[in-house]
C-alpha positions as protocol buffer text, in pm:
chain_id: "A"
residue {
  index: 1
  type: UNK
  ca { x: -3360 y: 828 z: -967 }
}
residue {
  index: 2
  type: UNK
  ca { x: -3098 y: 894 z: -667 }
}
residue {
  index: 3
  type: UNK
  ca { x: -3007 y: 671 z: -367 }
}
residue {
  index: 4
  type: UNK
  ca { x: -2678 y: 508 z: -182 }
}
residue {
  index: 5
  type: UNK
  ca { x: -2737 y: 219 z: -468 }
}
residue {
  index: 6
  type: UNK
  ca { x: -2685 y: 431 z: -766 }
}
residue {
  index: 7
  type: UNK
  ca { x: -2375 y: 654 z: -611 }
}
residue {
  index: 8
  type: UNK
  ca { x: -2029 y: 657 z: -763 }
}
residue {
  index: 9
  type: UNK
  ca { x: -1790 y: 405 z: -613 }
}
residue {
  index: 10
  type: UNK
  ca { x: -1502 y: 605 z: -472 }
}
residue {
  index: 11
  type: UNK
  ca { x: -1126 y: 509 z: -544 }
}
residue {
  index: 12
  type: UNK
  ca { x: -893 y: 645 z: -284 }
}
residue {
  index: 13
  type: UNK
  ca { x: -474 y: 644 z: -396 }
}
residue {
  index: 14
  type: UNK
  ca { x: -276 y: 641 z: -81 }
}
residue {
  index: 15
  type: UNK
  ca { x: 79 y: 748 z: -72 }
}
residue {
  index: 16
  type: UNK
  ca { x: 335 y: 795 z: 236 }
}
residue {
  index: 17
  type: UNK
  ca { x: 583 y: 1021 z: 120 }
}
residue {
  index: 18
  type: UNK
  ca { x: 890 y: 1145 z: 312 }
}
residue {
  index: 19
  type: UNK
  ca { x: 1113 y: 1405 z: 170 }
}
residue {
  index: 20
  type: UNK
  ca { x: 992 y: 1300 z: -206 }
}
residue {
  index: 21
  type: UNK
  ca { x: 1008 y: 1640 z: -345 }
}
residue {
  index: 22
  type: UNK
  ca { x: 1208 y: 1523 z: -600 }
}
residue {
  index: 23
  type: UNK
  ca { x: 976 y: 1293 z: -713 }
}
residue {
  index: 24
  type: UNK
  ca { x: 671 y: 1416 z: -700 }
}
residue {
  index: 25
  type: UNK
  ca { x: 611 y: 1586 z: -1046 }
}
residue {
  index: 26
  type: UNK
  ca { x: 662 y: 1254 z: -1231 }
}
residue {
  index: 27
  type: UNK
  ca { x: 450 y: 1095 z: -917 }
}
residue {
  index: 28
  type: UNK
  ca { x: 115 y: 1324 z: -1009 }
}
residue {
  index: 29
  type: UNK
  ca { x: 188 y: 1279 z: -1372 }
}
residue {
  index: 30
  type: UNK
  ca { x: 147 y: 873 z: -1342 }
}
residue {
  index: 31
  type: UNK
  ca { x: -151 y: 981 z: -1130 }
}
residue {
  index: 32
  type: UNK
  ca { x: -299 y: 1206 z: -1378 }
}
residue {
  index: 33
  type: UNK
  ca { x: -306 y: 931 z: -1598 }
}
residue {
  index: 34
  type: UNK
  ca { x: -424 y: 691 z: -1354 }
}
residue {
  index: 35
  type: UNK
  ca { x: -705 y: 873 z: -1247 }
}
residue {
  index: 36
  type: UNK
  ca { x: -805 y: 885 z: -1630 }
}
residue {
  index: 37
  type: UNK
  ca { x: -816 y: 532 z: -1688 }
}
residue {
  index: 38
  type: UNK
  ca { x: -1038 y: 530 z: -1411 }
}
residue {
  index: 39
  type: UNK
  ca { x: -1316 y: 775 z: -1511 }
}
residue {
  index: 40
  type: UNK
  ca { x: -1583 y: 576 z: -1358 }
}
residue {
  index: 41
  type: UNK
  ca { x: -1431 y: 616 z: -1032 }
}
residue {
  index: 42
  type: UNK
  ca { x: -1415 y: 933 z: -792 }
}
residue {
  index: 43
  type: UNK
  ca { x: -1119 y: 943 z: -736 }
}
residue {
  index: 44
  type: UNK
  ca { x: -881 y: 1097 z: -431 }
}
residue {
  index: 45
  type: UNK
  ca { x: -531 y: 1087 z: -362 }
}
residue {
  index: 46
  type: UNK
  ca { x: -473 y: 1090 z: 33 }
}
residue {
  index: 47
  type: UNK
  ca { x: -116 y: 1208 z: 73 }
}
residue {
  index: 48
  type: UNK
  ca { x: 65 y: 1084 z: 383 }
}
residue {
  index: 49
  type: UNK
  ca { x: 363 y: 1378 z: 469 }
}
residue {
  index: 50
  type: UNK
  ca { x: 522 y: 1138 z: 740 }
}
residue {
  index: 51
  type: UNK
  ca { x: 757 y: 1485 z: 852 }
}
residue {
  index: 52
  type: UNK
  ca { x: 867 y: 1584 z: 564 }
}
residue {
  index: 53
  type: UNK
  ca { x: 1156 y: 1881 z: 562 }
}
residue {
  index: 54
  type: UNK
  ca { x: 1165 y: 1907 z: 202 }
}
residue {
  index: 55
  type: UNK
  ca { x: 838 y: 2103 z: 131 }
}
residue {
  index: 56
  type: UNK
  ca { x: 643 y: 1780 z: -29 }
}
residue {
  index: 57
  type: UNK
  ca { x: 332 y: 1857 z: 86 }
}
residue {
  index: 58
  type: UNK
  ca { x: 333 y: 2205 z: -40 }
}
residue {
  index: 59
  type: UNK
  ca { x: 467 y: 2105 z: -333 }
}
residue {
  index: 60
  type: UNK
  ca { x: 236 y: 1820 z: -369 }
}
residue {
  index: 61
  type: UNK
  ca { x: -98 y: 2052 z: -303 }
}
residue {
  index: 62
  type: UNK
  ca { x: 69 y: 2295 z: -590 }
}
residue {
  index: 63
  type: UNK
  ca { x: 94 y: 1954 z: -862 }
}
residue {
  index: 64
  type: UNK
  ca { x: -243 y: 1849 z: -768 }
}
residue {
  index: 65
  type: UNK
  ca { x: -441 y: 2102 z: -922 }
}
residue {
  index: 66
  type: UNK
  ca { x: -678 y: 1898 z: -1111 }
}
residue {
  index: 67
  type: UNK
  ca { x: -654 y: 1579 z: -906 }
}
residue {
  index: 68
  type: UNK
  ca { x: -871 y: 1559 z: -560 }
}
residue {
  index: 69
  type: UNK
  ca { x: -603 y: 1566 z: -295 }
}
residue {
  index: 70
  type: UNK
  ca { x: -622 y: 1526 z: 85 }
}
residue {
  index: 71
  type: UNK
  ca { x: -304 y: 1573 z: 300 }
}
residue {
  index: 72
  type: UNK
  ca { x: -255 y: 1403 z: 634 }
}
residue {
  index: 73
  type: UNK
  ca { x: 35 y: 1512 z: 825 }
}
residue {
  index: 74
  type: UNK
  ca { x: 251 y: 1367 z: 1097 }
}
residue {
  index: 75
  type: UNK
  ca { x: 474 y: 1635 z: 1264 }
}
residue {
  index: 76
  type: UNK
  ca { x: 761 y: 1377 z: 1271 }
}
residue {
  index: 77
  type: UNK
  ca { x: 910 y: 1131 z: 1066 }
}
residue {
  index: 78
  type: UNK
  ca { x: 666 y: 790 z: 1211 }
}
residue {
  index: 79
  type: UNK
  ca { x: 744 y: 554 z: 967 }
}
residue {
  index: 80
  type: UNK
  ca { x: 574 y: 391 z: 646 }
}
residue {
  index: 81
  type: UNK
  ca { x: 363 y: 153 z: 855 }
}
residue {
  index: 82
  type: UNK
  ca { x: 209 y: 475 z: 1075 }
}
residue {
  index: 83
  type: UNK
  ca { x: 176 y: 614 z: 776 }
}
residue {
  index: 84
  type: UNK
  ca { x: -45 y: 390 z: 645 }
}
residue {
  index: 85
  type: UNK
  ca { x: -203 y: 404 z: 963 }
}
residue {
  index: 86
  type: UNK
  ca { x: -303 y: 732 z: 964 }
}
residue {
  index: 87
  type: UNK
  ca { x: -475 y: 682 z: 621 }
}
residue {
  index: 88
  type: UNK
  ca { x: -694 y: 376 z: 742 }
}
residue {
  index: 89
  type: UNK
  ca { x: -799 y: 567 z: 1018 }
}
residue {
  index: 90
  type: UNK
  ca { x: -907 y: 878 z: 789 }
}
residue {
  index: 91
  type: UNK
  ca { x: -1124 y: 632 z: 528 }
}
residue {
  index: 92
  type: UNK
  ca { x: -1273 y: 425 z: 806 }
}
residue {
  index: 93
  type: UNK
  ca { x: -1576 y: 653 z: 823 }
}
residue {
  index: 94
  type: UNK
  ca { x: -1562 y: 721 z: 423 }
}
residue {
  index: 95
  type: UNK
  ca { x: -1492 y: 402 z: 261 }
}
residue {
  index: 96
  type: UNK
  ca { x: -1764 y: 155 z: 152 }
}
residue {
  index: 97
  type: UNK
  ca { x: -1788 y: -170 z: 56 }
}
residue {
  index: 98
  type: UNK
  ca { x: -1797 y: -139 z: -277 }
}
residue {
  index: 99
  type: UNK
  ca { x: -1495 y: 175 z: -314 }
}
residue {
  index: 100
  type: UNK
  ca { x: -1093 y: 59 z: -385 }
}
residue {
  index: 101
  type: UNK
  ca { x: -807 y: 163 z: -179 }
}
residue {
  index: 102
  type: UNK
  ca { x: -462 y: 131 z: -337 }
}
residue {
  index: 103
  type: UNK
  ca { x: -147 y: 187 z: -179 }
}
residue {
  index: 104
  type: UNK
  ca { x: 190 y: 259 z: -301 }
}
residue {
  index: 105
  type: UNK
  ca { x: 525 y: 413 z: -299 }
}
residue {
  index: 106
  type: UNK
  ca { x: 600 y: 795 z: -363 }
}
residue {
  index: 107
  type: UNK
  ca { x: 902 y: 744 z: -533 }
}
residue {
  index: 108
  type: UNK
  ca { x: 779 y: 609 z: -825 }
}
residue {
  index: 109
  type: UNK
  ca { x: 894 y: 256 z: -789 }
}
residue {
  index: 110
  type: UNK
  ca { x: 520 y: 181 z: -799 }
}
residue {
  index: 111
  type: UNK
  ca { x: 416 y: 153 z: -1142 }
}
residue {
  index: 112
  type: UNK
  ca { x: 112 y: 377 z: -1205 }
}
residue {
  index: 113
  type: UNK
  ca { x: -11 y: 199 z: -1519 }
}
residue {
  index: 114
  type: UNK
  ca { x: -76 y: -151 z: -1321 }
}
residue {
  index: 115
  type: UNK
  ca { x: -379 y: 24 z: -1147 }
}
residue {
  index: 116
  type: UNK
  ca { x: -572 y: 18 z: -1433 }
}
residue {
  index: 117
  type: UNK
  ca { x: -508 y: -367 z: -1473 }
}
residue {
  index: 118
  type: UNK
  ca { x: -561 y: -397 z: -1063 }
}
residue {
  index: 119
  type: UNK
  ca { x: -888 y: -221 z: -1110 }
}
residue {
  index: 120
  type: UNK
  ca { x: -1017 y: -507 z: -1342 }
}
residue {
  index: 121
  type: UNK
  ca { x: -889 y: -805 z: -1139 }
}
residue {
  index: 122
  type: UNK
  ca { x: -1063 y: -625 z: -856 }
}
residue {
  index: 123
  type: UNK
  ca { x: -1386 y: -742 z: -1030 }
}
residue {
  index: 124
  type: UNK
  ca { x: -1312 y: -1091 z: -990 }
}
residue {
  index: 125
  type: UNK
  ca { x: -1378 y: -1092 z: -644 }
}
residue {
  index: 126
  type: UNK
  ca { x: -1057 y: -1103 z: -477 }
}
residue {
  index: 127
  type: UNK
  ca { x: -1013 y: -924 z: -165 }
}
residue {
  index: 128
  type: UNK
  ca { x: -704 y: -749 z: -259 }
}
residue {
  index: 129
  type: UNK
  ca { x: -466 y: -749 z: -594 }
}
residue {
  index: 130
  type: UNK
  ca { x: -102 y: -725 z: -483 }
}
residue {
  index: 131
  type: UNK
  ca { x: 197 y: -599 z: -787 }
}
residue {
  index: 132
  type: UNK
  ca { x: 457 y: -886 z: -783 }
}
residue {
  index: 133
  type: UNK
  ca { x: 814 y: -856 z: -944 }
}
residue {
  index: 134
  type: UNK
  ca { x: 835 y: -1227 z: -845 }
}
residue {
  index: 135
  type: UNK
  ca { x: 560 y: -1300 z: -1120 }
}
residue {
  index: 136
  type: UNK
  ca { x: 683 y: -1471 z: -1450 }
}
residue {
  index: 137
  type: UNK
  ca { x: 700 y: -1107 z: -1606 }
}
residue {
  index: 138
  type: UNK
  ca { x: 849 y: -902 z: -1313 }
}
residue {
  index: 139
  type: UNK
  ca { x: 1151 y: -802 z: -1243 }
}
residue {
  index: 140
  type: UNK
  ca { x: 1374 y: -629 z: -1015 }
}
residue {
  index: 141
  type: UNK
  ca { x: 1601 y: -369 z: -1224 }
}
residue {
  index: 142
  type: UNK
  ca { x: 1866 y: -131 z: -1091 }
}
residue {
  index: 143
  type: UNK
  ca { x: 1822 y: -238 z: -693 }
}
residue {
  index: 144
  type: UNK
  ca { x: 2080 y: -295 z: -454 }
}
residue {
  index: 145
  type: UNK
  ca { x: 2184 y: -728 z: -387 }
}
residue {
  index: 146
  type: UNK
  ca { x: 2107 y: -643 z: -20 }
}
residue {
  index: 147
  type: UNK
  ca { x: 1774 y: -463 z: -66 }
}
residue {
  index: 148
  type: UNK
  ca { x: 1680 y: -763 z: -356 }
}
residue {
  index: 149
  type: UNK
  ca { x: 1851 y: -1018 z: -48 }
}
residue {
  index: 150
  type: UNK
  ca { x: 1592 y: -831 z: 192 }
}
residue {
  index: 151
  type: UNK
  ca { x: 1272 y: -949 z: -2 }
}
residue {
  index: 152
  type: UNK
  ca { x: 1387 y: -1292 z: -39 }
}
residue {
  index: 153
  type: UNK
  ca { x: 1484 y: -1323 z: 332 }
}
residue {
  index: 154
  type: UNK
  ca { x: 1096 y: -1150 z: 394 }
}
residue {
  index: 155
  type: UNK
  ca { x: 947 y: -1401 z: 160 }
}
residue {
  index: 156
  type: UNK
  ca { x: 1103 y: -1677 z: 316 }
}
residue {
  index: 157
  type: UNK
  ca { x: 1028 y: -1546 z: 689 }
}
residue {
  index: 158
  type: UNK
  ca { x: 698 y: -1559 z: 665 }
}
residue {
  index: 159
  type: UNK
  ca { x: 604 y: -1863 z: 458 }
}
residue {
  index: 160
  type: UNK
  ca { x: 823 y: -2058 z: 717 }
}
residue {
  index: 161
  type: UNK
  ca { x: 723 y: -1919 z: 1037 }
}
residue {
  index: 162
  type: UNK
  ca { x: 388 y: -1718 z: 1001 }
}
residue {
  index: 163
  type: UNK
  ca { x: 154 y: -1993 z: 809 }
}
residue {
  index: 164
  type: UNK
  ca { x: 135 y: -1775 z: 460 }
}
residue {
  index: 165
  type: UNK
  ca { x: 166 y: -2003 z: 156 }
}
residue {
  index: 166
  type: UNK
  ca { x: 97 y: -1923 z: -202 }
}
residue {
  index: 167
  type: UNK
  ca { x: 187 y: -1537 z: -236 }
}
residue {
  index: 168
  type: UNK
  ca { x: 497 y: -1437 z: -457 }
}
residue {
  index: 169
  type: UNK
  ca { x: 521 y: -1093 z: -287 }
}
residue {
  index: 170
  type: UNK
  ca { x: 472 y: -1004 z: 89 }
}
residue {
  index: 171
  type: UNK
  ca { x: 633 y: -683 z: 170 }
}
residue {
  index: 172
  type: UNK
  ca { x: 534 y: -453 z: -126 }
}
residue {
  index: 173
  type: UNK
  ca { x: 349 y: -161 z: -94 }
}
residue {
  index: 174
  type: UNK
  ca { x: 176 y: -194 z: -421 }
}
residue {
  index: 175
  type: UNK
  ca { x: -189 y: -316 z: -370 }
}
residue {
  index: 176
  type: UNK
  ca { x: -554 y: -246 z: -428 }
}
residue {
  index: 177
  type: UNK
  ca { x: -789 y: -359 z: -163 }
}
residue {
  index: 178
  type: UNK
  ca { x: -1146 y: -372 z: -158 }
}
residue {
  index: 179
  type: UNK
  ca { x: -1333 y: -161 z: 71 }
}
residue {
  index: 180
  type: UNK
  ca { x: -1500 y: -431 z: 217 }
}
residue {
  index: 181
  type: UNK
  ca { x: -1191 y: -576 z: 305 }
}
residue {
  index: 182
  type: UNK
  ca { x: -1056 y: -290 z: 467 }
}
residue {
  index: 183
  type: UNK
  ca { x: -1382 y: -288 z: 702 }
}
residue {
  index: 184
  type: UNK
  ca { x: -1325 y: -643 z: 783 }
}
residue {
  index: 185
  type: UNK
  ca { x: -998 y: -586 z: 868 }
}
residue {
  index: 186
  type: UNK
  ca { x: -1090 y: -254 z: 1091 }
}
residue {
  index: 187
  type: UNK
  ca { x: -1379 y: -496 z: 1244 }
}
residue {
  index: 188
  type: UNK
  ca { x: -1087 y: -735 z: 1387 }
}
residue {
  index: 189
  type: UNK
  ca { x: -723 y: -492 z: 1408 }
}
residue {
  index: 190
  type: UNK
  ca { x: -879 y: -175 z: 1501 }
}
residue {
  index: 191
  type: UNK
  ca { x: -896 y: 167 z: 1241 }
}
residue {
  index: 192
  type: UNK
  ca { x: -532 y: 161 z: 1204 }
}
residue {
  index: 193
  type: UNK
  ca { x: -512 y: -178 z: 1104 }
}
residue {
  index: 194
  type: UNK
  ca { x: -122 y: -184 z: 1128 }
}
residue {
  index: 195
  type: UNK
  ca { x: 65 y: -171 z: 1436 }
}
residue {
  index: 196
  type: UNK
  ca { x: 413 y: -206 z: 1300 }
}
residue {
  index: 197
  type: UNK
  ca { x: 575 y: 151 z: 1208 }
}
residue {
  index: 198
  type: UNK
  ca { x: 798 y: 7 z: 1002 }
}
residue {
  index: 199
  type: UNK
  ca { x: 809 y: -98 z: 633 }
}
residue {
  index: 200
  type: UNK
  ca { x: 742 y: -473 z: 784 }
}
residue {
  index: 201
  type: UNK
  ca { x: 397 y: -311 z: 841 }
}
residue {
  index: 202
  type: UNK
  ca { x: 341 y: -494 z: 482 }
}
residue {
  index: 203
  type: UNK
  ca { x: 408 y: -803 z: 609 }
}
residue {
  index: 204
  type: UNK
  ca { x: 166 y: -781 z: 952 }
}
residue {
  index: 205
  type: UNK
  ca { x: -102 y: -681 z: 696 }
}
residue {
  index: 206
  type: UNK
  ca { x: -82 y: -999 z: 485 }
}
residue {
  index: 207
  type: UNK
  ca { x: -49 y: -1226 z: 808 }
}
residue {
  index: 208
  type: UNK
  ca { x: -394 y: -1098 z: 913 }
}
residue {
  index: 209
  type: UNK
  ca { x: -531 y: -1133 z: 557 }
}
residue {
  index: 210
  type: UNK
  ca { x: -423 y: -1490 z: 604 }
}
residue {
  index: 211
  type: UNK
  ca { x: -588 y: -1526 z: 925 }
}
residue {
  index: 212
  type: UNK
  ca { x: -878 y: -1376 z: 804 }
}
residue {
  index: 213
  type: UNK
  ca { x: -930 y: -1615 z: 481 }
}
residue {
  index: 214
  type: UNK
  ca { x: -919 y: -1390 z: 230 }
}
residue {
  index: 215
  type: UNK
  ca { x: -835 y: -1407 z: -132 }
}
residue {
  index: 216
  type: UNK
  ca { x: -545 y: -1246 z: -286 }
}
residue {
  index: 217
  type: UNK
  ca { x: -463 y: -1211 z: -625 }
}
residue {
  index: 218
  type: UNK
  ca { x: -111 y: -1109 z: -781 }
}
residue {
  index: 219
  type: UNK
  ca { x: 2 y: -927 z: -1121 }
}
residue {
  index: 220
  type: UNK
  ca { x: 345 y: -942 z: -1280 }
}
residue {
  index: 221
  type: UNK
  ca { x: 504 y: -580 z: -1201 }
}
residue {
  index: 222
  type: UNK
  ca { x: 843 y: -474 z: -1295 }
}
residue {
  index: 223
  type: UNK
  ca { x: 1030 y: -271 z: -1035 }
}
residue {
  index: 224
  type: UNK
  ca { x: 1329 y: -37 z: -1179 }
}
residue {
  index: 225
  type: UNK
  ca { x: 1468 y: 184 z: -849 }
}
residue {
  index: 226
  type: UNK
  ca { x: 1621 y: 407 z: -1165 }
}
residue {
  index: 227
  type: UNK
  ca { x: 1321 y: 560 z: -1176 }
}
residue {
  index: 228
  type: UNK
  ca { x: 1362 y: 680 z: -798 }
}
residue {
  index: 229
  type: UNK
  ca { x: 1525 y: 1028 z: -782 }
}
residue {
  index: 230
  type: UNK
  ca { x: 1720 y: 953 z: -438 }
}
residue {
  index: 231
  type: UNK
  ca { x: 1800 y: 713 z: -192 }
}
residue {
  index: 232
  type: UNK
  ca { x: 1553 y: 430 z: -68 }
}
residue {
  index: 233
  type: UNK
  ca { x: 1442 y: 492 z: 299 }
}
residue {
  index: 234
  type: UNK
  ca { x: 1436 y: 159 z: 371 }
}
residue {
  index: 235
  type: UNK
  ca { x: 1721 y: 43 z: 652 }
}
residue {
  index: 236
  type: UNK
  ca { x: 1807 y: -319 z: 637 }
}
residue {
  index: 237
  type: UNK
  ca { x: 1847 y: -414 z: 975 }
}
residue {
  index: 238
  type: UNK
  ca { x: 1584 y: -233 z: 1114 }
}
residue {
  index: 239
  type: UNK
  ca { x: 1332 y: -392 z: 908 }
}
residue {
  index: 240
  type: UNK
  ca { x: 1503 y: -768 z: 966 }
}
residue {
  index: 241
  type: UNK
  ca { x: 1446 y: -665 z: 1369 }
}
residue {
  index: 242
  type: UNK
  ca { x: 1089 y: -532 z: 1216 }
}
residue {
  index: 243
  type: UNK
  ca { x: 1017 y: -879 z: 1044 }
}
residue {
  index: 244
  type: UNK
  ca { x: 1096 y: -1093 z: 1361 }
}
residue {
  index: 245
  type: UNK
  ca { x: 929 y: -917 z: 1586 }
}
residue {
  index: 246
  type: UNK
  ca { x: 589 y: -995 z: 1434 }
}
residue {
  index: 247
  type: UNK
  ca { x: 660 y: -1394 z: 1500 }
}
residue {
  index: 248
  type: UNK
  ca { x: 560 y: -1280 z: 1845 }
}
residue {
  index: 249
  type: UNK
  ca { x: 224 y: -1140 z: 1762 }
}
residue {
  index: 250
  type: UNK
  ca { x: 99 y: -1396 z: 1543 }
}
residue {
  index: 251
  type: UNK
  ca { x: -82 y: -1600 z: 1795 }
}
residue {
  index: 252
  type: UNK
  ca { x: -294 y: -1293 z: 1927 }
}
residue {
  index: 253
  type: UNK
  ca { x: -367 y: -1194 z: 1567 }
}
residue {
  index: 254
  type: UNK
  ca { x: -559 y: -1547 z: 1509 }
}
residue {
  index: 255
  type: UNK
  ca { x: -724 y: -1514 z: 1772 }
}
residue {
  index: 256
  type: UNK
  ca { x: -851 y: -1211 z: 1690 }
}
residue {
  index: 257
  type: UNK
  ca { x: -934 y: -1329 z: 1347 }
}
residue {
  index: 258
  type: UNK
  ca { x: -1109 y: -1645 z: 1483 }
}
residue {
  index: 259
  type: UNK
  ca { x: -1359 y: -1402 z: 1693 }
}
């Protein structure tokens, strides 16, 4: 017997990766694995190259040899947020209800083995599962006081100013969402999703989670920058500027939500 009913539920991996040629062959490695643990899944990596000099996606096509790959490229260096962007817009027409979506780093701050563990929460019903270092069993190891000061000052942005209460973690990139959730979201903020380039793009996506009433779940995560090869692109004050700015969209993204 065939049909839509009995099809494989799809997991897409999305990564934005600029200049991560160094880390890339421990990257598909944790993927490898990943993709095992999740055998009842089809499962795709879609590669963000957000202008990349380093030859990452070449390099990345060459690692991925037994792994389902798609590469989306941006001639330019955009930002994480268009990054992630670009990869909404490319599973809008592919992603059903029923598929996962994670997101995470390419520098290997995101611990591949949690997806696994994200995959089962999933099947409580929660809209999206969210990696936490701020969970009694996280950590952050080897990270610099005024990236670790960053966080804080994110965490405590938004739970005063932009009505989000109850989450640990608000500006990772570590999450699994449902695929219905990721429609909803389309439904009300457009393919994209994100309009923020920057890595406060995390933040703008939780603030319309909130709007939108859904459920979010979080696991403990432990987050150890030693296993970064390199330099975080993050820059400090541009994402403080990033974070404030989206105090003056929250209004129009209720609304939206309440239509």
């Amino acid at each position: 017997m065939t049909g839509a009913s009995n099809a494989r539920r799809s997991l897409y991996v999305v990564v934005p990766v600029f200049n991560e040629a160094p880390n890339l062959t421990r990257l598909f490695e944790g993927l490898r694995a990943a993709a095992h643990e999740a055998a009842n899944f089809d499962v795709t990596v879609v590669l963000v190259d957000d202008g990349s000099t380093d030859g990452t996606p070449e390099l990345a096509r060459q690692l991925s040899t037994d792994i389902e790959l798609t590469v989306l490229t941006h001639e330019r260096n955009r930002g994480p947020g268009h990054a992630f962007g670009t990869a909404f817009a490319h599973l809008a027409p592919r992603v059903r209800s029923d598929d996962l979506v994670v997101t995470m780093e390419g520098d290997n701050t995101s611990r591949t083995e949690l997806i696994a563990a994200m995959l089962r929460r999933s099947e409580e019903g929660h809209d999206a599962v969210f990696a936490s270092p701020y969970m009694y069993g996280g950590a952050i190891l080897h990270t610099r006081a005024t990236r670790v000061l960053l966080s804080h000052v994110a965490n405590t942005i938004v739970k005063e100013f932009y009505g989000v209460r109850g989450l640990l973690t608000v500006s990772s990139f570590f999450r699994l969402y449902r695929g219905e959730t990721l429609r909803r979201l389309q439904e009300r903020y457009g393919e994209r999703i994100v309009e923020r380039d920057g890595f406060e793009s995390m933040v703008e996506v939780v603030m319309k989670m909130v709007y939108l009433r859904m459920s979010i779940s979080e696991l403990p995560m432990v987050l150890d920058a030693s296993r970064r090869a390199g330099r975080s692109k993050l820059n400090t004050r541009r994402t403080i500027l990033g974070y404030l700015a989206l105090l003056g969209r929250k209004r129009e993204w209720q609304e939206r939500a309440a239509e």
